[in-house]
Residue frames as qw, qx, qy, qz and C-alpha x, y, z in Angstrom:
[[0.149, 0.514, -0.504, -0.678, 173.73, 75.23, 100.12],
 [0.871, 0.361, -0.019, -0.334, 171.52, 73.57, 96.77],
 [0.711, -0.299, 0.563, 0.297, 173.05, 70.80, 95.93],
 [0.160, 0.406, -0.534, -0.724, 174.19, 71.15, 92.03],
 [0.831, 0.261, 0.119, -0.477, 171.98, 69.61, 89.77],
 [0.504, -0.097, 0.742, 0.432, 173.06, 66.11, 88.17],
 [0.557, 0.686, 0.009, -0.469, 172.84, 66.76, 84.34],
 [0.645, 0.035, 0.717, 0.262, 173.08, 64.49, 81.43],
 [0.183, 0.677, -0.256, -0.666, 174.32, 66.17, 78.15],
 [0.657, 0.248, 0.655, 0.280, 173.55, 65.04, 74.91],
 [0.386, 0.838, -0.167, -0.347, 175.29, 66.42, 71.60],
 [0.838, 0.250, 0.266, 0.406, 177.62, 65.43, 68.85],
 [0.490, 0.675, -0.001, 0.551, 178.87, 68.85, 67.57],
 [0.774, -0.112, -0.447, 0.435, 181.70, 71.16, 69.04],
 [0.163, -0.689, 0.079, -0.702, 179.90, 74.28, 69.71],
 [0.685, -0.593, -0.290, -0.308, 179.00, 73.05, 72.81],
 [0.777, -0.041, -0.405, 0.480, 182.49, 72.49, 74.40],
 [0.316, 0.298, -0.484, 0.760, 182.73, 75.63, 75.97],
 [0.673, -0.352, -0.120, -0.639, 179.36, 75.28, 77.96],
 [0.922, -0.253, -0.190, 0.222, 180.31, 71.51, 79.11],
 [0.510, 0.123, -0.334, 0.783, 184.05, 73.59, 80.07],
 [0.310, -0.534, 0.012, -0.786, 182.01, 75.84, 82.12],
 [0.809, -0.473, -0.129, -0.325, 179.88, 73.46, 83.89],
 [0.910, -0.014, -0.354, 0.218, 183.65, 71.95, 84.95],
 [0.218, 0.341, -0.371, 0.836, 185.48, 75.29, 86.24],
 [0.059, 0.053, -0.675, 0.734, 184.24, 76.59, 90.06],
 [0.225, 0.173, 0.175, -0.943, 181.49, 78.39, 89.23],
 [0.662, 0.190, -0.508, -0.518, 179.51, 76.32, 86.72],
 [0.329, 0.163, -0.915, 0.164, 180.38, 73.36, 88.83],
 [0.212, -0.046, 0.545, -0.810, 178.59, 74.62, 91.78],
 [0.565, 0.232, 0.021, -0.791, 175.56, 75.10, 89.76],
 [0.938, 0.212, 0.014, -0.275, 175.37, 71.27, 87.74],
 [0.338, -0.433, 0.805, 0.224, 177.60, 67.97, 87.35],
 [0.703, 0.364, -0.476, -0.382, 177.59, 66.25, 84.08],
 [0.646, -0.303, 0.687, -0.137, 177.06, 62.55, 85.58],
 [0.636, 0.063, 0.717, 0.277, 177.00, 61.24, 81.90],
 [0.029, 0.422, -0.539, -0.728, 177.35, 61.68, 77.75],
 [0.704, 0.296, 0.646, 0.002, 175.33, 60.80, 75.25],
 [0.110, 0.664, -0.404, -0.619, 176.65, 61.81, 71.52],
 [0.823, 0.368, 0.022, -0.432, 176.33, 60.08, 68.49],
 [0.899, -0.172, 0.310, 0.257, 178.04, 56.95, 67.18],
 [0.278, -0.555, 0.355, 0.699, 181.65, 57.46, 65.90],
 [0.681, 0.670, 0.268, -0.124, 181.31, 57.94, 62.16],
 [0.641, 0.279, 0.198, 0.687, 183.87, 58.13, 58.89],
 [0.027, 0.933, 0.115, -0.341, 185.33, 61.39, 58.44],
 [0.044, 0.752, -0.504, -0.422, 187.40, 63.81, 55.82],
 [0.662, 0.495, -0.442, -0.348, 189.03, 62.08, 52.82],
 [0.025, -0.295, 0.946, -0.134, 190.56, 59.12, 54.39],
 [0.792, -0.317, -0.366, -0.372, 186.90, 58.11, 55.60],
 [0.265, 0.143, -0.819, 0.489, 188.68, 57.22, 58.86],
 [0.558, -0.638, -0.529, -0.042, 186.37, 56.11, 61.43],
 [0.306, 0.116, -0.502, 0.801, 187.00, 58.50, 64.64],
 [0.262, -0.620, -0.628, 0.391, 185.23, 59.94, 67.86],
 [0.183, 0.668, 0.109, 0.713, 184.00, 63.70, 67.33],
 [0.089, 0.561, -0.405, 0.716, 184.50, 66.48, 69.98],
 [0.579, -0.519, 0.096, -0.621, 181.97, 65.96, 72.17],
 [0.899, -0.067, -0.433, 0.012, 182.94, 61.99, 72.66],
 [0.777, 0.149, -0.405, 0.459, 186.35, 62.85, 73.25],
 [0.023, -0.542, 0.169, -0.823, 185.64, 65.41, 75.68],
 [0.775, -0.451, -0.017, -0.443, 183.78, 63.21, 77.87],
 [0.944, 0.109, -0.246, 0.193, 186.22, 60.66, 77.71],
 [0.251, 0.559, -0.282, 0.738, 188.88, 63.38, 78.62],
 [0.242, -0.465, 0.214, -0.824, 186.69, 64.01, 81.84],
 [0.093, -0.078, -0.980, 0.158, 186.16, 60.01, 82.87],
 [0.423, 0.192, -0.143, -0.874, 182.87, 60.31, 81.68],
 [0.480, 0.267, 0.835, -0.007, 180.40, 57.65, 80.64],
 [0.107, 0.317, -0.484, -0.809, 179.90, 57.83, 77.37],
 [0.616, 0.461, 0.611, -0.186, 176.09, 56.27, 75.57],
 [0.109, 0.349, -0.620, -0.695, 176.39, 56.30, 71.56],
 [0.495, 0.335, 0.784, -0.169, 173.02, 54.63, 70.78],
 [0.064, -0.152, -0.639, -0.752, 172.14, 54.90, 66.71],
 [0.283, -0.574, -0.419, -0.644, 168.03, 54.62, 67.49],
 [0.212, -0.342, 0.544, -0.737, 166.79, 56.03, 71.14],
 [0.550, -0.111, -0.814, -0.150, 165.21, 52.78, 71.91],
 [0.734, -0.459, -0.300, -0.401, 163.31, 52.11, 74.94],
 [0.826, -0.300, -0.192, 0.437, 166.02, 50.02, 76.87],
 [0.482, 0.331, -0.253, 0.771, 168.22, 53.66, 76.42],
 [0.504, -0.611, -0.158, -0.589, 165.10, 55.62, 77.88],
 [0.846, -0.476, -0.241, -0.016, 165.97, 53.23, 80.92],
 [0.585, 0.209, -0.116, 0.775, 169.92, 53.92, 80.76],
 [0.033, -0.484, 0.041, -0.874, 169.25, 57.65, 81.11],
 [0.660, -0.664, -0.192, -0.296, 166.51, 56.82, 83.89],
 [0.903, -0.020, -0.273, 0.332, 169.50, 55.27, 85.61],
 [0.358, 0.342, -0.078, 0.865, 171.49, 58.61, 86.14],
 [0.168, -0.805, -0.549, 0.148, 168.72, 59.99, 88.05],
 [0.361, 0.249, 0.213, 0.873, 169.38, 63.28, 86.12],
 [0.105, 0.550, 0.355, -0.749, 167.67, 66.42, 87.67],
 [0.385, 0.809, -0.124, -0.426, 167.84, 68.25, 83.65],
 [0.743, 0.119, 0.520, 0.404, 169.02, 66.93, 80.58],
 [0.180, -0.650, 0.323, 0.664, 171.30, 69.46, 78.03],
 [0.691, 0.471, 0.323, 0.443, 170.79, 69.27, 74.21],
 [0.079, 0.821, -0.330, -0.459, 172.81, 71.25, 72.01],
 [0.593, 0.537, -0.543, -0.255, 173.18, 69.74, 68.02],
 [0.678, -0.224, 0.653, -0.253, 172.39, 66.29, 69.31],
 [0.488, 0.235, -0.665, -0.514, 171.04, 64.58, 65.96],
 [0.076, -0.151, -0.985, 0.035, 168.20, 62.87, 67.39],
 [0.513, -0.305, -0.129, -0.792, 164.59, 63.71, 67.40],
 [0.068, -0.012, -0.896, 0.438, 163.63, 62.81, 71.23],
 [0.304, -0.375, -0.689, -0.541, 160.25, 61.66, 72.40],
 [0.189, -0.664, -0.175, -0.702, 158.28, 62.05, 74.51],
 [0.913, -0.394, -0.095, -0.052, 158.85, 59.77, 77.07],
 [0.703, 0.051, -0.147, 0.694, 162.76, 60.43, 76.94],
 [0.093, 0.615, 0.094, 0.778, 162.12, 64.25, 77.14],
 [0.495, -0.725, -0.041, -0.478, 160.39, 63.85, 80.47],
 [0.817, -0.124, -0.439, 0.352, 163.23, 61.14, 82.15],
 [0.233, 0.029, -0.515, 0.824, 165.31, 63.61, 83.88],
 [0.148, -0.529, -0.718, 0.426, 163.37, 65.30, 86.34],
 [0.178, 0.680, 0.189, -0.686, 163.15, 68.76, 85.17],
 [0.698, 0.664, 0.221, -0.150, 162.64, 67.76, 81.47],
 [0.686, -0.073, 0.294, 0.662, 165.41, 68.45, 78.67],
 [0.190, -0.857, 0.080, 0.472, 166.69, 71.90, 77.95],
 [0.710, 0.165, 0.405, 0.552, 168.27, 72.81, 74.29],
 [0.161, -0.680, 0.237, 0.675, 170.47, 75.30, 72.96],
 [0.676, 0.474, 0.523, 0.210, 169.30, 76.16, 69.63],
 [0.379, -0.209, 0.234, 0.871, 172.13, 78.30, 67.93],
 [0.082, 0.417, 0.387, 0.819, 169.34, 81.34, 66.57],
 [0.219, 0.143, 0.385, -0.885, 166.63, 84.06, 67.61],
 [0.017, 0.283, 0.938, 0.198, 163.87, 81.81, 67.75],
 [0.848, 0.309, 0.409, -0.136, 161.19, 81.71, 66.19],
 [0.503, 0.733, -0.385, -0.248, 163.53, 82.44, 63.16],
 [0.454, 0.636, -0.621, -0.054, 165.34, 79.72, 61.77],
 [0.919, -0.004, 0.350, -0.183, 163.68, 76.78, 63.07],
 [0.965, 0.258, 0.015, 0.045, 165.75, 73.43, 61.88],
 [0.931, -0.203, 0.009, 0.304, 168.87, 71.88, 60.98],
 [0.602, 0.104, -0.039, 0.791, 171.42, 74.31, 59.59],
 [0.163, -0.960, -0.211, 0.088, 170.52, 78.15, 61.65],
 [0.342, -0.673, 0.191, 0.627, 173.92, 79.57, 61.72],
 [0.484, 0.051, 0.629, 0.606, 174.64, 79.03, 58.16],
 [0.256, 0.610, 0.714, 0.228, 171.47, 79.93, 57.11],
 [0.152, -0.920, -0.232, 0.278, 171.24, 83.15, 59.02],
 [0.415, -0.635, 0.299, 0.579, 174.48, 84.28, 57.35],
 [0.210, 0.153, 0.842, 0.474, 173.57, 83.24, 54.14],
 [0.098, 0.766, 0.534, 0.344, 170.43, 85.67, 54.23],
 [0.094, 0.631, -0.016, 0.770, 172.38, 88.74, 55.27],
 [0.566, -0.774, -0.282, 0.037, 171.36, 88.81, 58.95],
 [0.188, 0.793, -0.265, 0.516, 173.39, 91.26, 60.94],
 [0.511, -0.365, 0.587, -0.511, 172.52, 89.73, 64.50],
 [0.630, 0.052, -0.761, -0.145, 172.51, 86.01, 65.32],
 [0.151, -0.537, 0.626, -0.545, 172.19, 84.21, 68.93],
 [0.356, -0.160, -0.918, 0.069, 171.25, 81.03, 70.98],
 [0.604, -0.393, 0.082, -0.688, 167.88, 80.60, 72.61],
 [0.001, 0.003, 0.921, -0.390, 167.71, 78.30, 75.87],
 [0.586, -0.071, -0.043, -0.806, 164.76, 76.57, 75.62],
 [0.661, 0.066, 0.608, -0.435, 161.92, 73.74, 76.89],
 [0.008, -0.213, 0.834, 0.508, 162.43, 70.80, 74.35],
 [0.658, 0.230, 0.426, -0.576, 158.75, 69.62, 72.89],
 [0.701, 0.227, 0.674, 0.055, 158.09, 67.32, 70.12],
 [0.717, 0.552, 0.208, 0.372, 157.76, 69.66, 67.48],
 [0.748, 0.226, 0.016, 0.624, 160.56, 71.01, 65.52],
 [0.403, 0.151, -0.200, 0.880, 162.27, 73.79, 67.64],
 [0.027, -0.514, -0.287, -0.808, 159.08, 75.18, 69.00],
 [0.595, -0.635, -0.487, 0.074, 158.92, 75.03, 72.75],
 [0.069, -0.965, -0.197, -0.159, 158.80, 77.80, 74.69],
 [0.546, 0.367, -0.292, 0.695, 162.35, 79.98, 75.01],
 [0.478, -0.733, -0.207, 0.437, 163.75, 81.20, 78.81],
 [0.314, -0.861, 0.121, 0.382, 166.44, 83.32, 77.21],
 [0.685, 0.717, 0.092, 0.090, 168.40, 84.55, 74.55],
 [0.445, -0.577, 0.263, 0.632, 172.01, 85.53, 73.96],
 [0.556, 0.831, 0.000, -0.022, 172.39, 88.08, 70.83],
 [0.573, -0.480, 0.315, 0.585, 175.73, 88.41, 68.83],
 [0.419, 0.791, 0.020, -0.446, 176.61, 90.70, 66.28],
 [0.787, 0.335, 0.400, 0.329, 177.38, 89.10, 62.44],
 [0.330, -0.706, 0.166, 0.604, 180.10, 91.05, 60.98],
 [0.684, 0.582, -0.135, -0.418, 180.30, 91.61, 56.99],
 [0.562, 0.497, -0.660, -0.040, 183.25, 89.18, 56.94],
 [0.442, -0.201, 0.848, -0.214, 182.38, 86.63, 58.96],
 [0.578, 0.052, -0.710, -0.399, 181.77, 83.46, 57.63],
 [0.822, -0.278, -0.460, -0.189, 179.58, 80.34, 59.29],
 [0.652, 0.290, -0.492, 0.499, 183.01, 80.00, 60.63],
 [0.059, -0.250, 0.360, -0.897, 183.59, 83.39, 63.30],
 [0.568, -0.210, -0.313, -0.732, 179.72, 82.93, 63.50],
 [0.891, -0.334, -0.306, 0.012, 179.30, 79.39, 65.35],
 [0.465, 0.018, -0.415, 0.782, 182.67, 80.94, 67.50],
 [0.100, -0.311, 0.137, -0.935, 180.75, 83.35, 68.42],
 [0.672, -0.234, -0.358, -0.605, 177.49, 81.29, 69.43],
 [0.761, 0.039, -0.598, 0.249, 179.83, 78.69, 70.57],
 [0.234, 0.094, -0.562, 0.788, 181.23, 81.14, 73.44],
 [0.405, -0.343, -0.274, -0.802, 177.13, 82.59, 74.15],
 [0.736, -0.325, -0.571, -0.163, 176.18, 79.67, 75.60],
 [0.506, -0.091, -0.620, 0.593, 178.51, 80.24, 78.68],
 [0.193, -0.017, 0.309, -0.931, 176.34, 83.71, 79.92],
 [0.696, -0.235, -0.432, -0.524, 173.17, 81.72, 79.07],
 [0.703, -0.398, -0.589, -0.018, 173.29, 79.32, 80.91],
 [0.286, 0.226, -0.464, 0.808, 175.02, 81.20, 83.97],
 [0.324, -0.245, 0.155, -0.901, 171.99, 83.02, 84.10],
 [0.723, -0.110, -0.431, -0.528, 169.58, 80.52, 83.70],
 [0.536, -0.036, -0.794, 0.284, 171.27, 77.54, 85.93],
 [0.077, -0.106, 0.441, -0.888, 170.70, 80.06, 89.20],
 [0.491, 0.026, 0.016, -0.871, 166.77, 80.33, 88.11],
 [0.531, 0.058, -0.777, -0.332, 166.52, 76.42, 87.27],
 [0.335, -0.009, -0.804, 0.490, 167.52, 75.63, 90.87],
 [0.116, 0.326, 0.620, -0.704, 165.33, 77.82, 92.70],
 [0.330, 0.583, 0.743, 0.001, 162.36, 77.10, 90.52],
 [0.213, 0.764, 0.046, -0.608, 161.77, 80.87, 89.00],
 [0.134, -0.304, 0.528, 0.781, 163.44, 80.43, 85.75],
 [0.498, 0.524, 0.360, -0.590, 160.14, 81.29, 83.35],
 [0.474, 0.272, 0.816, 0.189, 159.08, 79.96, 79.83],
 [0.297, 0.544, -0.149, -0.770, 157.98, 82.58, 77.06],
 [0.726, 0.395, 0.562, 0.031, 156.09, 80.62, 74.31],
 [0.321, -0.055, 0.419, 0.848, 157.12, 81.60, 70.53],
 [0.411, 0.589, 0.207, -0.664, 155.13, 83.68, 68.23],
 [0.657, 0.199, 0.709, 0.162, 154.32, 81.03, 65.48],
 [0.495, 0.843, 0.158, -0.137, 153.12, 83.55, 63.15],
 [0.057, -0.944, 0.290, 0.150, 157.04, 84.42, 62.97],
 [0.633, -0.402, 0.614, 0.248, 158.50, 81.18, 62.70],
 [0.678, 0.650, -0.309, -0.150, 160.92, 80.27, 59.72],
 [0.939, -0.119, 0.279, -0.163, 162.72, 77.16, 58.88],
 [0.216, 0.620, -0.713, -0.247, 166.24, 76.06, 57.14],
 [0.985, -0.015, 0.121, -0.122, 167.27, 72.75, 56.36],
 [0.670, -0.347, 0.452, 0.475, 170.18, 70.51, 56.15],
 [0.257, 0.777, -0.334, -0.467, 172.58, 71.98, 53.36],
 [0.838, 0.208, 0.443, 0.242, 173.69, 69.69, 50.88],
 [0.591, -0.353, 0.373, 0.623, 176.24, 69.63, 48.71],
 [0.283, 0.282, 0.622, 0.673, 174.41, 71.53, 45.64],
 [0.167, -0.949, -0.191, 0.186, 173.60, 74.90, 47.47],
 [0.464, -0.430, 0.173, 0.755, 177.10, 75.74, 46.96],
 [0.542, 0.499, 0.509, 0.445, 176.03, 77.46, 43.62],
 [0.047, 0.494, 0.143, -0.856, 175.82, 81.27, 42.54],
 [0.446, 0.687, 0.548, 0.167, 173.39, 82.91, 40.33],
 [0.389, -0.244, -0.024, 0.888, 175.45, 86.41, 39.30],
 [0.256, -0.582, -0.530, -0.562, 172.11, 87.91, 37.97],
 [0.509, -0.710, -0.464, -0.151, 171.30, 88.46, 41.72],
 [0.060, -0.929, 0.196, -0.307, 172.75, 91.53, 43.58],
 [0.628, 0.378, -0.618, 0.284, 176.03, 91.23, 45.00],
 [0.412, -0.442, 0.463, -0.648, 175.06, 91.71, 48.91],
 [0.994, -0.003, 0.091, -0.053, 173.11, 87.99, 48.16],
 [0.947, 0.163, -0.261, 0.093, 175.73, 86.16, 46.69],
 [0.254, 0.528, -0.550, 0.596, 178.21, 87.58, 48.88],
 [0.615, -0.314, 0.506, -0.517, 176.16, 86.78, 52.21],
 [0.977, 0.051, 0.083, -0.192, 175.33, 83.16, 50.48],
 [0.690, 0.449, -0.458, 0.334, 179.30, 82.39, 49.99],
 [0.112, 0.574, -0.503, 0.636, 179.78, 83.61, 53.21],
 [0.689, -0.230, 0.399, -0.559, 177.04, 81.96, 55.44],
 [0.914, 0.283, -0.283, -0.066, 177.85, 78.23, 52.89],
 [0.498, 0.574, -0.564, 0.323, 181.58, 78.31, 54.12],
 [0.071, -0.592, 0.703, 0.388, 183.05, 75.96, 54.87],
 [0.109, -0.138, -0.894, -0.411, 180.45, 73.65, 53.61],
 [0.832, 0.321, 0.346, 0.291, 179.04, 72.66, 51.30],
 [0.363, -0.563, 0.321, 0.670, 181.08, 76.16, 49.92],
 [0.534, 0.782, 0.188, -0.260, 180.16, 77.97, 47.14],
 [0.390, -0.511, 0.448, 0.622, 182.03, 77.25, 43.61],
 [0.641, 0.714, -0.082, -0.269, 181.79, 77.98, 39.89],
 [0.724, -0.101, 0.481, 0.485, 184.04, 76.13, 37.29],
 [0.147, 0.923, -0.189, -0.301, 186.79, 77.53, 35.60],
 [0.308, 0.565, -0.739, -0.201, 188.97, 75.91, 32.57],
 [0.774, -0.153, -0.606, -0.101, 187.08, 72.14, 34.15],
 [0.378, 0.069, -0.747, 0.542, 188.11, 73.06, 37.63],
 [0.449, -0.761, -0.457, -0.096, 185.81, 73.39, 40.60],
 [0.330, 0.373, -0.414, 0.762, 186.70, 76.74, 42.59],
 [0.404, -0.642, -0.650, 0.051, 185.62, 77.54, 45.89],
 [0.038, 0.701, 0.030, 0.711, 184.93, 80.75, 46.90],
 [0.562, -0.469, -0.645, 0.218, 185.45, 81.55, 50.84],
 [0.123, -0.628, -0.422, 0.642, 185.09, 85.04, 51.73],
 [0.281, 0.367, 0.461, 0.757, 183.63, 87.91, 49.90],
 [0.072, -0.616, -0.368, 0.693, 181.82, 91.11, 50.26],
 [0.349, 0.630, 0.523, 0.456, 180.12, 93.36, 47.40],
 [0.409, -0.192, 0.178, 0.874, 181.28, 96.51, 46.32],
 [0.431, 0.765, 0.018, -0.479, 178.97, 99.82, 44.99],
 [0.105, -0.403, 0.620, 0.665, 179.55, 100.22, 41.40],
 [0.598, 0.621, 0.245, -0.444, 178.02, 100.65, 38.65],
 [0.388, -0.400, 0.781, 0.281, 178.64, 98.01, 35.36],
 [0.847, 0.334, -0.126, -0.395, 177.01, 97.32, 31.99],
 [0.021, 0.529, -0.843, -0.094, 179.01, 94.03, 32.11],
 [0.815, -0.160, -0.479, -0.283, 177.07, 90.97, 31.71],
 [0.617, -0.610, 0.390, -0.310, 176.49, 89.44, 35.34],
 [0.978, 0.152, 0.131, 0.048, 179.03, 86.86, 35.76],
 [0.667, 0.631, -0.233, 0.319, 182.11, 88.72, 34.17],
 [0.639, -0.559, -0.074, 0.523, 185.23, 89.22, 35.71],
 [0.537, 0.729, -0.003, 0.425, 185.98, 92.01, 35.15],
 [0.177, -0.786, 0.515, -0.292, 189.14, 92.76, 37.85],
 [0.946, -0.317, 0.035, -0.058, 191.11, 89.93, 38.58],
 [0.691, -0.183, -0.060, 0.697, 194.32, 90.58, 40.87],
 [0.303, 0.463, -0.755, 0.352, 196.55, 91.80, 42.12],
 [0.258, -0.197, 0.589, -0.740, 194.47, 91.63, 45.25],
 [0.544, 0.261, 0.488, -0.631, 190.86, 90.73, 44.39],
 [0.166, 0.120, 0.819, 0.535, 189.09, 89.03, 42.13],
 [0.277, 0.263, 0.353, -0.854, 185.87, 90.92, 40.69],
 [0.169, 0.176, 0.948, 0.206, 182.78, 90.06, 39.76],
 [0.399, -0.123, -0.183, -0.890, 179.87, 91.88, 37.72],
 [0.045, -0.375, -0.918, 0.117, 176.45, 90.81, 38.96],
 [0.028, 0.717, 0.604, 0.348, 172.74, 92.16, 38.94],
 [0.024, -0.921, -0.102, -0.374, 173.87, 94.98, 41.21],
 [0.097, -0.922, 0.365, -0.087, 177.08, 95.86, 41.90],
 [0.549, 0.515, -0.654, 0.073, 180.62, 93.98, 42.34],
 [0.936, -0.344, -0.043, -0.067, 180.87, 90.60, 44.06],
 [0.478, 0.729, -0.453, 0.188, 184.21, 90.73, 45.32],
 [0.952, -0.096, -0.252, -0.146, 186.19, 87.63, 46.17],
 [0.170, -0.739, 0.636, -0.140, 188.95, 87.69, 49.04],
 [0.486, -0.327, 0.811, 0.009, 189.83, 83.79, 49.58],
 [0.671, 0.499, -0.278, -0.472, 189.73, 81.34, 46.73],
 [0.586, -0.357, 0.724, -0.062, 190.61, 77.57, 46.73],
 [0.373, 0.380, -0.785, -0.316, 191.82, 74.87, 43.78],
 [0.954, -0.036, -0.164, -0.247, 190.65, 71.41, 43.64],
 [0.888, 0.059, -0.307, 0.338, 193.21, 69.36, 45.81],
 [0.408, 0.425, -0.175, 0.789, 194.86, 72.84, 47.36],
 [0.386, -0.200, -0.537, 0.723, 194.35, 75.20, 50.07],
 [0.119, -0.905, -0.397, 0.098, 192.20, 78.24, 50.82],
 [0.471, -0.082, -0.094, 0.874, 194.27, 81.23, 49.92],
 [0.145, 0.704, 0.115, -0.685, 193.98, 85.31, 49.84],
 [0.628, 0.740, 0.233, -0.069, 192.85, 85.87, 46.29],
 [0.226, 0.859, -0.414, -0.200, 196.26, 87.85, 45.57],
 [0.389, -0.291, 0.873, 0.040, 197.95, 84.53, 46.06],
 [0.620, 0.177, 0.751, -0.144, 195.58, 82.54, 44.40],
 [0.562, 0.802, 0.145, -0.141, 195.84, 84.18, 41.04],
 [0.048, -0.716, 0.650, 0.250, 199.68, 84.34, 41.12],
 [0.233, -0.184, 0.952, 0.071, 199.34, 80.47, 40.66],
 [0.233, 0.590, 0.758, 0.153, 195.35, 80.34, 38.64],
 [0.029, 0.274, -0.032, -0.961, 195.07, 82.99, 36.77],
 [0.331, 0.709, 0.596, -0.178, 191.56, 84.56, 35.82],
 [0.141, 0.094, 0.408, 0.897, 191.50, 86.39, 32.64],
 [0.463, 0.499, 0.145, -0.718, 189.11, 89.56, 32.50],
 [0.620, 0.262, -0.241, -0.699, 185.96, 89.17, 30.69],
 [0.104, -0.185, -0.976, -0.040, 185.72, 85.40, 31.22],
 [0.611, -0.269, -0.060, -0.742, 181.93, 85.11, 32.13],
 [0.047, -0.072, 0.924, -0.372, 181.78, 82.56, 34.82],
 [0.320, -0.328, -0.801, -0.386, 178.47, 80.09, 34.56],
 [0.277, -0.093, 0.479, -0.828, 175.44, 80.92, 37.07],
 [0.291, -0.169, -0.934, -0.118, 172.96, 78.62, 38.47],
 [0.343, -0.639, -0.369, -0.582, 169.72, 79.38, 40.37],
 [0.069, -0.285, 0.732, -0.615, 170.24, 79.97, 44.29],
 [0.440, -0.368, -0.817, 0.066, 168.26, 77.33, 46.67],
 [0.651, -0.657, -0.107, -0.365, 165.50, 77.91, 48.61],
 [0.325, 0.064, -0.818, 0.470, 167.63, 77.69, 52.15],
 [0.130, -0.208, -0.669, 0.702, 164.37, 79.15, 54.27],
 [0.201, -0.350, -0.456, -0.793, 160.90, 79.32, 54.40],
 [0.596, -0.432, 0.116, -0.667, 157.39, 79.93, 56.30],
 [0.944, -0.157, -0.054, -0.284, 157.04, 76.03, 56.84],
 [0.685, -0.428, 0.573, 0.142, 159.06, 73.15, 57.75],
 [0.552, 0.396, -0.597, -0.427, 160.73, 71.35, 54.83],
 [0.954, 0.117, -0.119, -0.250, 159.99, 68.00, 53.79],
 [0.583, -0.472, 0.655, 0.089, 162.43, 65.45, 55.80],
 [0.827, 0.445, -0.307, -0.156, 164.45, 63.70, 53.06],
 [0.822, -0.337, 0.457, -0.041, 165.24, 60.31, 53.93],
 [0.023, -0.525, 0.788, 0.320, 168.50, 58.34, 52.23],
 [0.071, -0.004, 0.994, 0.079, 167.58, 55.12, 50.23]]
């Protein structure tokens, strides 16, 4: 019998736990041992700003793991990792761009789960994005990591279907659980050399970028299918809101409604018992979850018992961001 492969995983985010909980149950085990962690350093989080260890850390740690947290990939880590004598290195939402010389340490190069149907949605935020332009179908491609951004060549896909009310949320659950028939298949084909390489078709690729915190906007001029996929694919951040009486709401699930309205886009012109509605360039943007500055996410019927919206307000609209285009975007550096 092959011996399992030794494999050194490097990520930071917690789609990836049920893949690394795979590789730990019978089957998965057979096939690769995680002989070490690499994840990023611990970092402030939420409103406290508390310093703390994110999933992936504390999963390794959980599993008497060695754990590497290096801020730049540096030459002396490049040696670390040599050290492991790793057959295949694992990315999946690492947050490092690796080079070329680290890419080739383990023996059979490094392998990364990139959470879309590549070529689409090259870069940092795919799940969001894809939900945020209406997509219907999302999935992870297992692929040959190369220098540039997301474009080496893909063994295999897993497809899942985007539902009209899912949000980012259901979405990356759903991507999150993908990975575990990927790689199944794939681990089998690694071992006994066959598993095969399918370049992309460049002409096709398209690109997102990190979201920031002034995407959350809506323009209500633009049909309600958009602003209802762009509230829905934003959530929970950055999270689309509009201010009402000086307060910043946030809007977290919605769906758009036929109907036909000479209302200026923007109005409300239903709001409660149930729903709050919204007139826009074509048809009603209607708003099931709704959150207060300092408060909770509720169901809209709640959330008006305690903030009421008075029909005919006109609520302010702002141009929607560019989240995805033919090219990379332009890497914007802090400071």
């Amino acid at each position: 019998m092959t011996a399992p492969l030794r494999i050194v995983f490097l990520g930071s985010d917690g789609i990836a736990l049920p893949l690394l909980d795979w590789l730990q149950t019978g089957e998965g085990r057979a096939l690769g041992q995680v002989v070490a962690v690499y994840t990023q350093p611990d970092r402030p989080v939420g409103r406290g700003q508390k310093v703390q260890a994110n999933a992936i850390k504390t999963w390794a740690l959980a599993h008497g793991l060695p754990v590497h947290q290096p801020e730049k990939l540096t030459e002396e880590t490049r040696a670390e990792l040599a050290s492991y004598r790793a057959d295949v290195g694992l990315v999946m939402a690492y947050g490092h761009i690796l080079k070329d010389a680290f890419i080739a340490t383990p023996r059979l190069g490094m392998l990364n789960f990139h959470a879309s149907l590549l070529p689409h949605y090259r870069g940092a935020s795919p799940i969001q994005t894809a939900v945020a332009c209406g997509e219907r179908e999302a999935g992870v491609s297992f692929m040959r990591i190369v220098r540039q951004l997301d474009a080496g060549p893909v063994a295999d896909v897993e497809r899942v279907p985007v539902a009209p009310d899912d949000t980012a949320i259901e979405v990356e659950q759903k991507l999150s659980a993908a990975c575990v028939p990927l790689l199944a298949r794939a681990f089998p084909k690694l071992i006994d050399g066959t598993l095969a390489f399918a370049p992309q078709d460049e002409r096709a690729a398209t690109f997102c970028r990190k979201l920031r915190k002034e995407d959350g906007v809506l323009d209500f001029a633009a049909p309600a299918p958009v602003l209802a996929a762009h509230i829905n694919g934003l959530f929970p951040w950055p999270a689309c809101s509009v201010e009402i009486d000086g307060q910043s709401v946030k809007f977290g699930l919605a769906e758009a409604a036929e109907a036909t309205t000479t209302a200026t886009p923007g109005t409300v012109v239903v709001a409660g018992p149930t729903t709050l509605q919204i007139a826009t360039g074509a048809g009603l943007l209607v708003v099931h979850r709704l959150q207060r500055p300092g408060g909770r996410m509720l169901p809209a019927s709640e959330f008006l018992r305690g903030f009421p919206i008075e029909q005919g307000r006109v609520l302010p609209s702002y141009a929607l961001p560019i989240l995805v285009s033919t090219k990379p975007f332009p890497i914007v550096r802090k400071g």
